[in-house]
C-alpha angles and dihedrals in degrees: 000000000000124000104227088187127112130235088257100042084048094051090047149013115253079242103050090045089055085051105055083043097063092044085054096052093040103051099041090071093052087050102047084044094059099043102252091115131020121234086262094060105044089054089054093052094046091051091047091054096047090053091047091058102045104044092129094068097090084047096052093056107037074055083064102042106107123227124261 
């Protein structure tokens, strides 16, 4: 038996990365707000975290792509 899934949806379910996703996104702006990170950083960190829960994209499609 072969396991389709990829390393993120391994790691985690597709609910519990949306989840940490909307943590992320909603808690950058409190902390930049009150001064504990700067914007940079908190774009560096969202964008960090987006590529962390989706490493199987480039997986999934090298899995489609067809044969020469």
């Amino acid at each position: 038996m072969t396991n389709d899934k990829n390393p993120a949806q391994r790691l985690f379910r597709r609910s519990t990365r949306v989840y940490l996703y909307k943590i992320m996104v909603a808690t950058a702006p409190i902390l930049v707000g009150v001064g504990m990170i700067t914007e940079g950083l908190a774009e560096q960190l969202l964008a960090l975290l987006g590529a962390a829960l989706t490493v199987g994209g480039g997986a999934l499609a090298l899995r489609n792509v067809s044969g020469d």
